[in-house]
N, C-alpha and C positions, 0 to 999 in steps of 0.2 A: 653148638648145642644151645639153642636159643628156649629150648625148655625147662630148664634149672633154673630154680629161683636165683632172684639174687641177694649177695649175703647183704644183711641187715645190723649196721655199727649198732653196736649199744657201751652207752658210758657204766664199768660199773660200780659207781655211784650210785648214779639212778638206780640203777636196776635197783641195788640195796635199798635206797630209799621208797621207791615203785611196792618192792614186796614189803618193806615194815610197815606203809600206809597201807594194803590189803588187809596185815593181822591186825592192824590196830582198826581196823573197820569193822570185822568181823567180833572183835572183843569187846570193845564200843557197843553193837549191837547187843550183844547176849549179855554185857553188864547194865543198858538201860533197860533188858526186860528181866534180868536178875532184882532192880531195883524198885522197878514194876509190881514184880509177885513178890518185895518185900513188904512196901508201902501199903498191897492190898492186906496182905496176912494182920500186919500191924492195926490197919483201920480195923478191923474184923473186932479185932481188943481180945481176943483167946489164948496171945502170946504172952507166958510169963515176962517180968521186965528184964533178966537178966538176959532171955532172949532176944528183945527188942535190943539192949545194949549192944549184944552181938553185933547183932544185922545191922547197925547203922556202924559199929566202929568198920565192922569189916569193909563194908560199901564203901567209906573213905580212904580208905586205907585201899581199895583199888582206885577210885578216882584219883587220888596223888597218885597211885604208881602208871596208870594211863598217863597223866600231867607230866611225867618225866620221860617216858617213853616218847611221849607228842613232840618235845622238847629235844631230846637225843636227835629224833630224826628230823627235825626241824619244821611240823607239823602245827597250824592248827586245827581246834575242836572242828570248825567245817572244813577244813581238810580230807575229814573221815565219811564224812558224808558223801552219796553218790547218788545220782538223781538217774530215776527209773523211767524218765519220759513220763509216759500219763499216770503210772501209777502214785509218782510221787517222789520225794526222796527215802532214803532205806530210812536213816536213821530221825525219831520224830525229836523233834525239840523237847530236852527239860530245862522249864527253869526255875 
């Protein structure tokens, strides 16, 4: 039966590693443009300060917990990044 695939080893390891760098790209994405439409509101100047307090503890308070997760899985920050061909990479540089 020369028409059945054939099986495909996988360490799982990797695998685990493979999927925690997917979520942490996707969470990565959605917290720099979480950070994005904070920094814009903020410039705006219409947020009380105790809200601006918020939004910035909270944003670090996910960047440290990305920084640990990065870490767990033995990741770096371009790690999470993925490059689109000609569009570009997903994730844009902050610095």
């Amino acid at each position: 039966m020369s028409g059945l695939p054939k099986r495909v080893e996988m360490d799982p390891d990797e695998i685990g590693r493979d999927l925690g760098k997917l979520v942490l790209t996707i969470i990565e994405l959605v917290r720099q443009l979480m950070e994005r439409q904070a920094i814009r509101r903020v410039e705006e100047g219409n947020l009380p300060d105790d809200t601006v307090e918020r939004l910035g503890l909270g944003l670090m308070r996910l960047e440290e917990a990305m920084t640990d997760l990065r870490d767990y899985f033995g990741l770096r920050p371009e790690d999470l990044n993925l490059d689109l061909g000609p569009l570009g990479d997903l994730l844009p540089r902050i610095d």
